[in-house]
N, C-alpha and C positions, 0 to 999 in steps of 0.2 A: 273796693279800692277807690278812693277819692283819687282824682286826676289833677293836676296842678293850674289846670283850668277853670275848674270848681270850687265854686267859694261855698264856705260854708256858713256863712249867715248873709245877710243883706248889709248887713252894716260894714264887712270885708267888700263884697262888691260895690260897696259905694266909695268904699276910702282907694278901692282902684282905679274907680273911674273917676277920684278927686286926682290922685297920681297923673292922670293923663293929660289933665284940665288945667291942673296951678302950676303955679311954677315956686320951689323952695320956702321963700319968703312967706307967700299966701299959704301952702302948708303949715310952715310952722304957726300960723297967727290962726287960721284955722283949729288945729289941733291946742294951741295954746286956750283959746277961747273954749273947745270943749272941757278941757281941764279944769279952766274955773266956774266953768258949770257944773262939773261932775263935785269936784269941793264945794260948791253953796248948796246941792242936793243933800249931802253926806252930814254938813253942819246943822241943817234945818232938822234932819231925821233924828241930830242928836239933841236939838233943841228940845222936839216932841217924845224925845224918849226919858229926857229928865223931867219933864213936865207930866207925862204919866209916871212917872215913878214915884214924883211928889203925891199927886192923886194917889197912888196903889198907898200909900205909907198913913194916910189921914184916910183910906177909908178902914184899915186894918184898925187904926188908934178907934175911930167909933163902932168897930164891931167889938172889941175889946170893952170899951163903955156898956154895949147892950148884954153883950155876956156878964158881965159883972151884976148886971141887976137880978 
């Protein structure tokens, strides 16, 4: 049984003891500020993921060339 005491990760017990600390304002610019970190994370991984995918596509078209011979 978890207790309402107990956080269960570190990052719950830090966002409570930011609760303690800020006051409204600096919360929201705080959490606002992770948000646009967490979107330029998410856009990069999609950057790198179409960028392998180009790779994946041109290494298939030259295994396709070496099979042919």
């Amino acid at each position: 049984m978890i207790l309402e005491t107990e956080h269960l990760s570190t990052a719950d017990g830090a966002a409570s003891r930011l609760a303690g600390k800020m006051g409204d304002r600096q919360r929201a610019h705080y959490y606002r500020a992770q948000h646009a970190r967490a979107v330029e994370r998410a856009r990069q991984w999609e950057q790198k993921t179409r960028a392998s995918e180009k790779i994946i596509a041109q290494l298939v078209v030259l295994l396709g060339c070496f099979l042919e011979r």
